[in-house]
C-alpha positions as CSV (number, residue, x, y, z in Angstrom):
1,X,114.6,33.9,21.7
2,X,111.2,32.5,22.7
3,X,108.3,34.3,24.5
4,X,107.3,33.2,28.0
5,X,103.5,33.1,28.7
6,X,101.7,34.9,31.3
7,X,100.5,32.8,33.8
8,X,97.6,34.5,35.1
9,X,95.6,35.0,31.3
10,X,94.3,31.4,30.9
11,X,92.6,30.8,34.7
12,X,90.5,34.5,34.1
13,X,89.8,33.4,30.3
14,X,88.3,30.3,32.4
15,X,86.5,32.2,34.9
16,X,84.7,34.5,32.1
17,X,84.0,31.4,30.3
18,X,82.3,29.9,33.5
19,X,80.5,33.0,34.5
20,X,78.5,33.7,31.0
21,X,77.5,30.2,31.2
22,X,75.9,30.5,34.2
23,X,74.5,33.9,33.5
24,X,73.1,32.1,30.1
25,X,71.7,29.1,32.2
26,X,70.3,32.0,34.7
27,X,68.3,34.0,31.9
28,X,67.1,30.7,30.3
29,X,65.2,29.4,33.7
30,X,63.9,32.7,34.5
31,X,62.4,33.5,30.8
32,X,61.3,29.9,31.1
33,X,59.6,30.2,34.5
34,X,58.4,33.6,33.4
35,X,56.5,32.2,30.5
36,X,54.9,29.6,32.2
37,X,53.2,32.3,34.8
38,X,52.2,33.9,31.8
39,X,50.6,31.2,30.2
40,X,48.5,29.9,34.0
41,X,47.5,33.8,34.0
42,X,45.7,33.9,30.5
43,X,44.3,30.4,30.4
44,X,43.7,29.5,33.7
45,X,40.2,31.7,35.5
46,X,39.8,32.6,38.8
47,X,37.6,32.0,41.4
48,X,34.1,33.8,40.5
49,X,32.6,36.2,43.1
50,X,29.5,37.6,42.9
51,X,27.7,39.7,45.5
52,X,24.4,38.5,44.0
53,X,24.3,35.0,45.0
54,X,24.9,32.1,42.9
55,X,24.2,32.2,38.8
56,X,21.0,30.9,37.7
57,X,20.9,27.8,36.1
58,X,18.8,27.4,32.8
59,X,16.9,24.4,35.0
60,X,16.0,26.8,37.7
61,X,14.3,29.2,34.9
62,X,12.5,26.6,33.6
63,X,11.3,25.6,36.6
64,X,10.2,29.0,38.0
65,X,8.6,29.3,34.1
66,X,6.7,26.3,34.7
67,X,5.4,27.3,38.3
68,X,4.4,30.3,37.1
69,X,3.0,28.9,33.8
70,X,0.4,26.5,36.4
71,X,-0.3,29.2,38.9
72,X,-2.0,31.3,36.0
73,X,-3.7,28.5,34.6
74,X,-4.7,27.7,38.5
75,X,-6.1,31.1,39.3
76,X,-8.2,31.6,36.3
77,X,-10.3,29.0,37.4
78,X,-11.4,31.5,40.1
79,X,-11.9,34.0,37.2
80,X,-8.2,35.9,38.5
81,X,-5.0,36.5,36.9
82,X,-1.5,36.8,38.8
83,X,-1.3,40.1,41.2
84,X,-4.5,41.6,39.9
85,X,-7.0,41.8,42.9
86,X,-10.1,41.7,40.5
87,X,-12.1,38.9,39.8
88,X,-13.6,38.7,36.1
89,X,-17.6,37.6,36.4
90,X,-17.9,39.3,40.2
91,X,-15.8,42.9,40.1
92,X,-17.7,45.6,39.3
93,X,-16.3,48.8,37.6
94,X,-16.4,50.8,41.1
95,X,-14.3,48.6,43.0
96,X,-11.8,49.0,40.7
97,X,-11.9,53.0,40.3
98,X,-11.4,52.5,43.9
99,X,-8.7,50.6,43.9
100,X,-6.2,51.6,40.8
101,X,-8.1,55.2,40.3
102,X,-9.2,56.3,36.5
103,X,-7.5,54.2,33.7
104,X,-5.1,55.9,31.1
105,X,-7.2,54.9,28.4
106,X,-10.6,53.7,27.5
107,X,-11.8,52.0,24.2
108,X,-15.8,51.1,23.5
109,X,-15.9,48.3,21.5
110,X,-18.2,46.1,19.7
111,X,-17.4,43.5,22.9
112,X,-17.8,46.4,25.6
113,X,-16.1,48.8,27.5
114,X,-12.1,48.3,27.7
115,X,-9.8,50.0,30.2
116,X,-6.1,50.4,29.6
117,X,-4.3,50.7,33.5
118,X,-0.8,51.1,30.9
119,X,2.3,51.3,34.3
120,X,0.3,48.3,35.9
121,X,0.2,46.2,32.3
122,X,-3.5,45.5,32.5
123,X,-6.2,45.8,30.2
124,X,-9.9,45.5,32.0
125,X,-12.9,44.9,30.0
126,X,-16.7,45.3,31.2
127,X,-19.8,43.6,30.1
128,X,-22.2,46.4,31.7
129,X,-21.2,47.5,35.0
130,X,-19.5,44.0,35.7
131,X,-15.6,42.9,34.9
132,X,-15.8,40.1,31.8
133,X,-12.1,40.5,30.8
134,X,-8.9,41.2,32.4
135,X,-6.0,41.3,29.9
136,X,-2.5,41.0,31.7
137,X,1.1,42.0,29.3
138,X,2.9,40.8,32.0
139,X,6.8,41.3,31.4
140,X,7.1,38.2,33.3
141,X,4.1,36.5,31.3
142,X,5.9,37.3,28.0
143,X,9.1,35.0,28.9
144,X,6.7,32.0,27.9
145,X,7.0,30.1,25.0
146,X,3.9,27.7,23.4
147,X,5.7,24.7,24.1
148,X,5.7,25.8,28.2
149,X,1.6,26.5,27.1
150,X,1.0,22.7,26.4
151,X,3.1,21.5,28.8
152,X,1.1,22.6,32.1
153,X,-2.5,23.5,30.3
154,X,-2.7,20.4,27.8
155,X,-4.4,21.0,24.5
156,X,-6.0,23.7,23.8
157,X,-10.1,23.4,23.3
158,X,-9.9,25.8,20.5
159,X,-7.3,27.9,18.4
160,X,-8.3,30.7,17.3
161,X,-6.6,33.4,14.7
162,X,-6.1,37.0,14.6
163,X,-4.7,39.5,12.6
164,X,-4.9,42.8,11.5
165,X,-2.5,45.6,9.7
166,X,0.4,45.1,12.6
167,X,-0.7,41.7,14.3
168,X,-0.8,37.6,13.1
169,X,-1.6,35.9,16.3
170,X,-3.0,32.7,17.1
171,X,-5.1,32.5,20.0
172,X,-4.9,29.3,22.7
173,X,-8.2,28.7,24.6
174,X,-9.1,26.8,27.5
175,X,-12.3,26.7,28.8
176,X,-11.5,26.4,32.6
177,X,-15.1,26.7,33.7
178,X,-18.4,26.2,32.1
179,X,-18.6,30.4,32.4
180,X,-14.5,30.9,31.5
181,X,-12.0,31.0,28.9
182,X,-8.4,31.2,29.4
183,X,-6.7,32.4,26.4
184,X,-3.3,32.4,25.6
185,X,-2.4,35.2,22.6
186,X,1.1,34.4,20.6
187,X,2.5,35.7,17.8
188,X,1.4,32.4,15.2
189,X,4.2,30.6,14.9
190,X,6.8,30.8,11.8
191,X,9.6,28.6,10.1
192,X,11.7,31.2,11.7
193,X,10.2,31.3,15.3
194,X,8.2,28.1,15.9
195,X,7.8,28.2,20.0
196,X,7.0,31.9,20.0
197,X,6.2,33.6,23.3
198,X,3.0,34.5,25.2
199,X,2.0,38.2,24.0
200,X,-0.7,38.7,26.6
201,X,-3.2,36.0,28.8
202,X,-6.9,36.5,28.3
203,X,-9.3,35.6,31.2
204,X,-12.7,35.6,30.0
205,X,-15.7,35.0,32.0
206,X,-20.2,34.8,30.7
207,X,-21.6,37.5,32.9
208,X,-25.2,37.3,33.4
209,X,-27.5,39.3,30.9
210,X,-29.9,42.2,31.8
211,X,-32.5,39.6,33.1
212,X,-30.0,38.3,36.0
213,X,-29.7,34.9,34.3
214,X,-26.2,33.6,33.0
215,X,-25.7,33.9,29.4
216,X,-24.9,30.2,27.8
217,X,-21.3,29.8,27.6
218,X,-20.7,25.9,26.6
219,X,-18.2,25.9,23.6
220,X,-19.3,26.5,19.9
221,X,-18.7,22.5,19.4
222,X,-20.4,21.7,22.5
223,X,-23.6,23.5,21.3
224,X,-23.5,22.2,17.6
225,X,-23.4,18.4,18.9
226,X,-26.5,18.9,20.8
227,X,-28.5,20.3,18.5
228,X,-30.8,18.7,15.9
229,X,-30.7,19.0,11.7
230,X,-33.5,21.2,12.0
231,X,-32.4,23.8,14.7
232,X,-29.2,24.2,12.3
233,X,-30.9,24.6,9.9
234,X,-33.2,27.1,11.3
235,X,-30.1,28.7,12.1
236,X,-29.4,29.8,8.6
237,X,-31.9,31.3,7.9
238,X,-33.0,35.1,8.3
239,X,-36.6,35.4,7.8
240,X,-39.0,38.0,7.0
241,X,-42.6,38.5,8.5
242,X,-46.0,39.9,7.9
243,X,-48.2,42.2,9.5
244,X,-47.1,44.4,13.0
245,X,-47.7,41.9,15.7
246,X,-47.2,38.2,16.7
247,X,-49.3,35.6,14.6
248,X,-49.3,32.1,13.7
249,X,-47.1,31.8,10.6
250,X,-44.8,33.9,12.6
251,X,-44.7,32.2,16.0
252,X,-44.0,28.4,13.8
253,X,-40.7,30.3,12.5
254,X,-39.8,30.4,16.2
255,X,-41.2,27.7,17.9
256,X,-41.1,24.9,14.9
257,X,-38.6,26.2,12.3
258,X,-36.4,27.2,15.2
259,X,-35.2,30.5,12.5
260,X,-31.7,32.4,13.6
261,X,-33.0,35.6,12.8
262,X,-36.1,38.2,11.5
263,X,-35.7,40.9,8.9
264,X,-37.9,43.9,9.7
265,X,-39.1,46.3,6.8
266,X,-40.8,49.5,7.5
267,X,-44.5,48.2,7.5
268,X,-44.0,46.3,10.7
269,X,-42.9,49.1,12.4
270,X,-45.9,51.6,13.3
271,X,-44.8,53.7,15.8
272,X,-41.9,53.5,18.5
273,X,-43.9,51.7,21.4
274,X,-45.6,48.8,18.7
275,X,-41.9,48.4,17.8
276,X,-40.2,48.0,20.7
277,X,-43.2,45.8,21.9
278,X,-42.7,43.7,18.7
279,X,-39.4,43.3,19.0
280,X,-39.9,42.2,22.7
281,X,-42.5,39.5,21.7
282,X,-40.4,37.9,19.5
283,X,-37.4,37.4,21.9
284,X,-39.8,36.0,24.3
285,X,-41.1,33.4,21.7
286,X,-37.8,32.4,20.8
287,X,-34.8,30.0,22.5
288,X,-32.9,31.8,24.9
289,X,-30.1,29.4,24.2
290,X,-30.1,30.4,20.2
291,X,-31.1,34.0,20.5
292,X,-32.6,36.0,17.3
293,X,-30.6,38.0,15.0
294,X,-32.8,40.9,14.9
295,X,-32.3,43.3,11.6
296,X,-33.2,46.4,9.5
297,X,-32.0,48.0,6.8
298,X,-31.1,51.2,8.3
299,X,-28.5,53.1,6.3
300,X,-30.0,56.7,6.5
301,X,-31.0,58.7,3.6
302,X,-33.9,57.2,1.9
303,X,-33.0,53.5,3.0
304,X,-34.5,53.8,6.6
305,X,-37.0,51.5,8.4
306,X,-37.3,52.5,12.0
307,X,-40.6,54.3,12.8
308,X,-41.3,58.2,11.9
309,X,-40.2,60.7,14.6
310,X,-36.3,60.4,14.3
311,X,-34.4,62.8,12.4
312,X,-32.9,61.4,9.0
313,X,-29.4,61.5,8.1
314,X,-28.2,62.8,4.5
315,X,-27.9,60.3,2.2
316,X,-24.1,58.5,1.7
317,X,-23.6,60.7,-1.2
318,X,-24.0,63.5,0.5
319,X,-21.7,62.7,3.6
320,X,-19.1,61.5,0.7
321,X,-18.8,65.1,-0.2
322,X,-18.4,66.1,3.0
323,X,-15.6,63.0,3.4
324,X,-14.9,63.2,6.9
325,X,-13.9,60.1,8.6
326,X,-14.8,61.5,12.6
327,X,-18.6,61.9,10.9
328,X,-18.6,59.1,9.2
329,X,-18.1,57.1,12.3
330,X,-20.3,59.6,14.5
331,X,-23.1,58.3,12.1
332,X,-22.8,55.0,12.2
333,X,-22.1,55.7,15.9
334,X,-25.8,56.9,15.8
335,X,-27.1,54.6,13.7
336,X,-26.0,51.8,16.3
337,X,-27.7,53.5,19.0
338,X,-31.1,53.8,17.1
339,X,-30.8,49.6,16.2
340,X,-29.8,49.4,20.3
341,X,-32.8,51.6,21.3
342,X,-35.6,49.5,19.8
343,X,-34.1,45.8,20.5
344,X,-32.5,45.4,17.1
345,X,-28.6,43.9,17.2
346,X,-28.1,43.8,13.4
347,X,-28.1,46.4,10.7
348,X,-27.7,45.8,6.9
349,X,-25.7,48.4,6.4
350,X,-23.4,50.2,5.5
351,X,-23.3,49.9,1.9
352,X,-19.8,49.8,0.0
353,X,-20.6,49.7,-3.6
354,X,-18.7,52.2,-5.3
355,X,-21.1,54.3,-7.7
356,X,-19.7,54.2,-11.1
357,X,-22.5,53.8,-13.3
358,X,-24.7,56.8,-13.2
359,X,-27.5,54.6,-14.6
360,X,-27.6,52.8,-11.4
361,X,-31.0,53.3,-10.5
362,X,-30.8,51.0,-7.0
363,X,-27.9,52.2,-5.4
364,X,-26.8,55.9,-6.5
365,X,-26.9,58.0,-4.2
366,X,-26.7,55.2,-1.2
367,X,-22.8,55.0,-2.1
368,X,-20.3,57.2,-0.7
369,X,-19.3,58.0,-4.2
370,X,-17.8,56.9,-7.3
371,X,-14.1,57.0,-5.7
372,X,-12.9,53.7,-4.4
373,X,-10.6,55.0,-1.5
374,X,-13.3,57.6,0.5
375,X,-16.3,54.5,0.0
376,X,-13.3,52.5,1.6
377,X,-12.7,54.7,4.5
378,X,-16.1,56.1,5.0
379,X,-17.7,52.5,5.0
380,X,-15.2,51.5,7.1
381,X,-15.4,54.1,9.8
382,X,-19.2,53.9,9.4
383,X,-19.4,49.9,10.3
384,X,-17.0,50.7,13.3
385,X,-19.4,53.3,14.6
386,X,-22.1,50.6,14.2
387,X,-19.8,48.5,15.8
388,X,-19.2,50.6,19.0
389,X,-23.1,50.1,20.0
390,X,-22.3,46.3,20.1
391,X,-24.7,46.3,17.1
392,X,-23.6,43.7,13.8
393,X,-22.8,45.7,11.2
394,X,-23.1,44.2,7.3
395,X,-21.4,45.4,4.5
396,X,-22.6,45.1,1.3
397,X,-23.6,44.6,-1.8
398,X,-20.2,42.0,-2.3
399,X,-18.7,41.7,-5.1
400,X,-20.2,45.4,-5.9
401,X,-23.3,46.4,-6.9
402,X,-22.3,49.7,-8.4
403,X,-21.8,49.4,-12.0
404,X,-25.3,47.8,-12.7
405,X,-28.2,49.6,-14.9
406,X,-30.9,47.5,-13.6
407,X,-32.5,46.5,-10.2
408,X,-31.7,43.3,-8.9
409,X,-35.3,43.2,-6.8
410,X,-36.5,43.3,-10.1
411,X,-34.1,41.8,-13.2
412,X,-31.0,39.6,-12.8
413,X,-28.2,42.4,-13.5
414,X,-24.9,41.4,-15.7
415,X,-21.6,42.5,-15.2
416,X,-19.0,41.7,-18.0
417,X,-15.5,42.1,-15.7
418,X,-13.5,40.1,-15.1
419,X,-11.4,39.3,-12.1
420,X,-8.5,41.7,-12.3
421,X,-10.9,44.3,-13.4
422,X,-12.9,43.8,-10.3
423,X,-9.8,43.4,-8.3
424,X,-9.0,47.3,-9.2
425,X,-12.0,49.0,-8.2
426,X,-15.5,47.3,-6.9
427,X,-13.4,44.6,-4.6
428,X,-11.3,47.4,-3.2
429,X,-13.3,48.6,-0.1
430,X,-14.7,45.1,0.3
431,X,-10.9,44.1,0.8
432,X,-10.3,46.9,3.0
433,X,-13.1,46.4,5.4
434,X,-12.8,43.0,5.6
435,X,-9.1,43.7,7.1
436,X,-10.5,45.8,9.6
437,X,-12.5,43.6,11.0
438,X,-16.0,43.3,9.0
439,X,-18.0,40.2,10.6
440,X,-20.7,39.9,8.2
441,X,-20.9,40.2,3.9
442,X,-24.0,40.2,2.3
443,X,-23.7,39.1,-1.4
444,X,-25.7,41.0,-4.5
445,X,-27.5,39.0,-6.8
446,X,-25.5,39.9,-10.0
447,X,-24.3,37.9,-12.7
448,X,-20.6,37.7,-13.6
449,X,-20.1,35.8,-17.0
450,X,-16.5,35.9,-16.7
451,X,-16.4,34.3,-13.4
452,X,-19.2,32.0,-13.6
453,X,-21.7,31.7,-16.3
454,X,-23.9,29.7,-14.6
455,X,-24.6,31.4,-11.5
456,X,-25.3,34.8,-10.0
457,X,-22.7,35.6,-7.6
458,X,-25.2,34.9,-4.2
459,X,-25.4,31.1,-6.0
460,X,-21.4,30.7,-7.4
461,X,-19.0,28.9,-5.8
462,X,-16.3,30.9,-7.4
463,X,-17.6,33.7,-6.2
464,X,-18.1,33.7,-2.3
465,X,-15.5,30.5,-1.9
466,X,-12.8,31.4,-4.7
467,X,-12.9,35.0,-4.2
468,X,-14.2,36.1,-0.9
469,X,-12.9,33.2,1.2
470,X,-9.9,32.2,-0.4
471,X,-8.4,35.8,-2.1
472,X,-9.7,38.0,0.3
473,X,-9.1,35.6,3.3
474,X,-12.5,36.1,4.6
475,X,-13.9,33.9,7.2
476,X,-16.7,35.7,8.9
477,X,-20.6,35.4,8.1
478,X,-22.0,35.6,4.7
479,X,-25.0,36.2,4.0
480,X,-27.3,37.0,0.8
481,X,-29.4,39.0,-0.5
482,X,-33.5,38.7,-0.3
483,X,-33.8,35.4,-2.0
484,X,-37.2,36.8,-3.0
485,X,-36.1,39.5,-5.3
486,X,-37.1,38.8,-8.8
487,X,-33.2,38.3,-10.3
488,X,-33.7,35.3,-8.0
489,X,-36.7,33.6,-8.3
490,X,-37.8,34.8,-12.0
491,X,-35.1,32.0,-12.7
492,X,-34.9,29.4,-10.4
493,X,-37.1,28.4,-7.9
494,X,-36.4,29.8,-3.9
495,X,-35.6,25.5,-3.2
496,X,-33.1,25.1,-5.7
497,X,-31.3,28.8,-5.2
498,X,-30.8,28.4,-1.4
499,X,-29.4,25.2,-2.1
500,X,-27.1,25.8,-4.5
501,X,-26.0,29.0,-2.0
502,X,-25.4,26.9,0.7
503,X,-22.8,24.8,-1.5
504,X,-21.3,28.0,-2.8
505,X,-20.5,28.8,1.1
506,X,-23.0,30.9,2.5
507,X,-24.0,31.1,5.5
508,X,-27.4,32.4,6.1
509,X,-29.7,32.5,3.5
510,X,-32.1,35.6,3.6
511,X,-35.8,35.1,2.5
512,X,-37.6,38.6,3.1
513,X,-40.9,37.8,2.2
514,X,-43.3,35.0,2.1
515,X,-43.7,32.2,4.7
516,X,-44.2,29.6,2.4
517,X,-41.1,30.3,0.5
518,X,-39.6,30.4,4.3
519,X,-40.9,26.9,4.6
520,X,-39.6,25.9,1.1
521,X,-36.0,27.1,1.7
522,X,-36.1,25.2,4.8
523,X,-37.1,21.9,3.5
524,X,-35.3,21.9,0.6
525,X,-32.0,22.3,2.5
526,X,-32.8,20.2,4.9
527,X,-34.1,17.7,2.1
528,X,-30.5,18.3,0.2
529,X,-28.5,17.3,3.5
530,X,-30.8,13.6,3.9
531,X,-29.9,13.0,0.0
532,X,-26.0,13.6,0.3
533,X,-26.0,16.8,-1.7
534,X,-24.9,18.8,1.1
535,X,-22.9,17.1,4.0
536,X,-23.9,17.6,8.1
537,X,-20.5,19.0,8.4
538,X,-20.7,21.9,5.6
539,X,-23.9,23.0,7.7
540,X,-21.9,22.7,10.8
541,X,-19.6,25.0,9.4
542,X,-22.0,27.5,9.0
543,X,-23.5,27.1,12.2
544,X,-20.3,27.3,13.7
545,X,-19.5,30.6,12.7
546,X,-23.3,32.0,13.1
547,X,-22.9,30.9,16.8
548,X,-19.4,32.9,17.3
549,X,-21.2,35.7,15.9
550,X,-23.8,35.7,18.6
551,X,-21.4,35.2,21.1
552,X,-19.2,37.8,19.6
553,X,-21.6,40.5,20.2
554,X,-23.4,39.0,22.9
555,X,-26.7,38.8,21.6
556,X,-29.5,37.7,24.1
557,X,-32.9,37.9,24.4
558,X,-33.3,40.5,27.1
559,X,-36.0,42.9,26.8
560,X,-35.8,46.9,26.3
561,X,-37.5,50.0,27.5
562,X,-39.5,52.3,25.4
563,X,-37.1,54.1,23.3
564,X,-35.5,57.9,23.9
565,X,-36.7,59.7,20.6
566,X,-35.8,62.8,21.5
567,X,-32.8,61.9,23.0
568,X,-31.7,60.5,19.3
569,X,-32.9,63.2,17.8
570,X,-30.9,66.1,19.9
571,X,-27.9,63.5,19.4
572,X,-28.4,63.5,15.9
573,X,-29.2,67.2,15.8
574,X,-26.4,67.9,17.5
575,X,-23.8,66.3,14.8
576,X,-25.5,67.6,12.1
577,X,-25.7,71.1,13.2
578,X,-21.6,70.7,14.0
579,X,-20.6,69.5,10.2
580,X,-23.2,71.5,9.0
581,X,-21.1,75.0,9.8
């Protein structure tokens, strides 16, 4: 018998069937749809809002950088600097007590009176009583790069360098006016970071000196082109006189030979009023654009040459067994004051030799000591006392005088070491001081067979350009020794020696004694310069860096007062009494 089939099973089957395909093409469009939202939200943004305005654009920076960049170079025409209401050249030091109160800090320097005002990011410096700096660190400032420099100033009139134990900086200057400088101070550039940005801006102005007359203040190159063979000449030389007043020999090293500086010994100094007054006559004798380098040996102990009536110091043997770095620079501190009190601006001193050979018998006890690390930081803190009292310190005797058993004023000494040697002990404080800022190096007359067999270290080449220029990175002032002293001129004659100094790369040529031999070293340089043998340029050079110098320390002719003996003396009294205890 068959079976019958149910009517009603297929038409549901059908309906199920249709109703999970529309369920299927449901899910599909909605996962679809679903995605695609999800997709606009993660790579489509939305509208930006700020409540600070619009964003900035790199062009608008540039542009306020730039603005910025030529109102500073603008204002320091006027001698100003961006929101500072002080006027370098015309400010004076009371206004601005009034105005900001006491500073945070204050630094003497060889350069003058500094004043840190550390929440307003200024640094003020005075030349007396009158604004000749003002230093701005600027946040603002410090967004510049170099290439933003040249773009609104031009080139630069001179770059300058500086560096030190946590500094290398190159120095941008534009001289705005005849009287000002604006400098720009960078880190110097690198392979790593060649458009670095500004550190600090320098304006700079030439206030007048104590006579009320406005110290020179064209540019080093500006000076050197208008000047003649023999004025640079003259320049290089540091003579010594005769006798304890003005007379003819010593008036033609002024007027005619045109000399860059006098060398004072103890028997032109009588008494404090003949040597203030002599010191007086010779700066009114002399240029008043090229002002004299006035000197003395005055290291204390038994190298002094100021007049009796001031109290001595101990000898540098003695304060190196005391080794005190606050004395050593109270000393020099001194020292400085006593040059400043009597018109001098240059002291040959301190000496750094180390004292090693206890036949020495012309420094010994003048040394700190036979230890290369307390001559180092004695000598150095002794210059920087010097320093403080705007007075040129000299170190000396380079590359070391210590280890020598006969006089150089008398013999030619001999050292048999040899650069490494050298490099481990004598050149050590030399090396040191010159990183902390030494300006001037007077070299010994010693000879150094394993360096140069030819010539005495104040005459080789090897010597003051292969070792103190070029190792030690030295480009201040040298100077020699007395070119009169018998290692000298027992050998060649004064001519000759200066010469062949000059080509080594000295600077200034020291002739203590003897006008003609004055005369002599002048015409034989200048003589060596018509025939070729030394080029206009190499005596620019030195030049050059004789005239920074001056400037450096601003050295003038202005006159001085009878010196304060007893002043000195309860100052010097004073310190000896306190590390005496």
């Amino acid at each position: 018998m068959s079976k019958r089939k149910n009517p009603i099973v297929k038409p549901l089957i059908m309906s199920i069937l249709s109703f999970l395909i529309i369920l299927v093409v449901v899910i599909y469009a909605f996962d679809k749809d679903r995605g695609v939202k999800q997709s606009t939200k993660v790579n489509s943004k939305p509208p930006q809002t700020s409540t600070d305005g619009p964003t900035e654009s790199v062009e608008d920076k540039n542009k306020q950088l730039h603005a910025y960049s030529r109102e500073i170079f603008s204002l320091s025409k006027e001698g100003k600097v961006v929101n500072i209401p002080f006027i370098s050249g015309k400010t004076n030091i009371k206004e601005v007590h009034n105005e900001w109160g006491k500073p945070n800090q204050t630094t003497e320097t060889a350069s003058g009176r500094y004043e840190e005002y550390e929440d307003r990011n200024v640094v003020i410096g005075y030349l007396g009583e009158v604004i000749s700096d003002i230093r701005s660190y600027d946040p603002e400032l410090q967004k510049i790069p170099q290439s933003e420099i040249k773009l609104t100033c031009g080139k630069p009139d001179e770059i300058r360098s500086y560096k030190d134990d946590t500094h290398d900086q190159i120095i941008l200057v534009y001289q705005v006016t005849p009287l000002t400088e604006l400098k720009w101070i960078l880190p110097k550039p690198t392979d790593q970071e060649p458009n670095p940005k500004v550190d600090h801006i320098s304006v700079y102005t030439q206030v007048k000196n104590q006579e009320g007359q406005p110290n020179q203040q064209k540019s080093i190159s500006d000076m050197i082109s208008g000047m003649s063979l023999d004025e640079k000449i003259g320049q290089m030389i540091i003579a010594g006189i005769s006798g304890t007043t003005m007379d003819t020999n010593t008036k033609n090293l002024l007027t005619k030979y045109k000399v860059g500086g006098i060398i004072f010994y103890q028997n032109n100094l009588v008494n404090p009023t003949q040597a203030v007054q002599f010191v007086n006559q010779m700066k009114s004798e002399s240029d008043p654009n090229l002002p004299l380098l006035l000197g003395v040996d005055q290291e204390g102990g038994r190298v002094t040459r100021l007049p009796s009536g001031l109290v001595n110091f101990p000898t540098n043997k003695e304060i190196g067994s005391i080794n005190n770095s606050q004395f050593s620079y109270n000393v020099g501190t001194i020292l400085g004051k006593e040059l400043k009190g009597f018109g001098f601006n240059l002291d040959f001193a301190p000496v750094l030799d180390i004292n090693s050979n206890p036949k020495n018998p012309v420094i010994g006890d003048r040394s700190f000591g036979n230890n290369p690390e307390v001559v180092s930081k004695l000598g150095i803190q002794t210059f920087k006392g010097i320093q403080s009292q705007k007075i040129i310190p000299t170190i000396k005797h380079f590359p070391g005088h210590g280890d020598t058993s006969v006089d150089s004023h008398l013999e030619l000494p001999i050292v048999n070491k040899s650069l490494a040697q050298l490099k481990e002990f004598e050149l050590i404080p030399f090396e040191q001081a010159i990183n902390s800022g030494a300006d001037v190096v007077m070299v010994a007359h010693i000879l150094l067979p394993k360096l140069d067999a030819a010539f005495p270290s104040s005459m080789s080449k090897n010597i003051i350009t292969g070792i103190l220029r070029e190792q030690l990175d030295y480009s201040g002032v040298v100077i020699t020794d007395d070119m009169t002293m018998e290692a000298i001129i027992d050998h060649y004659s004064i001519g000759k020696a200066s010469v062949e100094s000059v080509k080594a790369g000295s600077d200034i040529i020291l002739v203590g004694h003897d006008y003609n031999k004055i005369v002599e070293t002048i015409s034989s340089l200048k003589t060596a310069v018509q025939k070729g043998e030394i080029s206009e340029q190499r005596i620019n050079v030195s030049v050059s860096r004789i005239l920074k110098l001056k400037k450096k320390y601003g050295i003038n002719n202005a006159k001085v007062k009878n010196v304060n003996i007893e002043e000195l003396n309860q100052s010097i009294n004073k310190l000896l009494d306190e590390y005496s205890k």
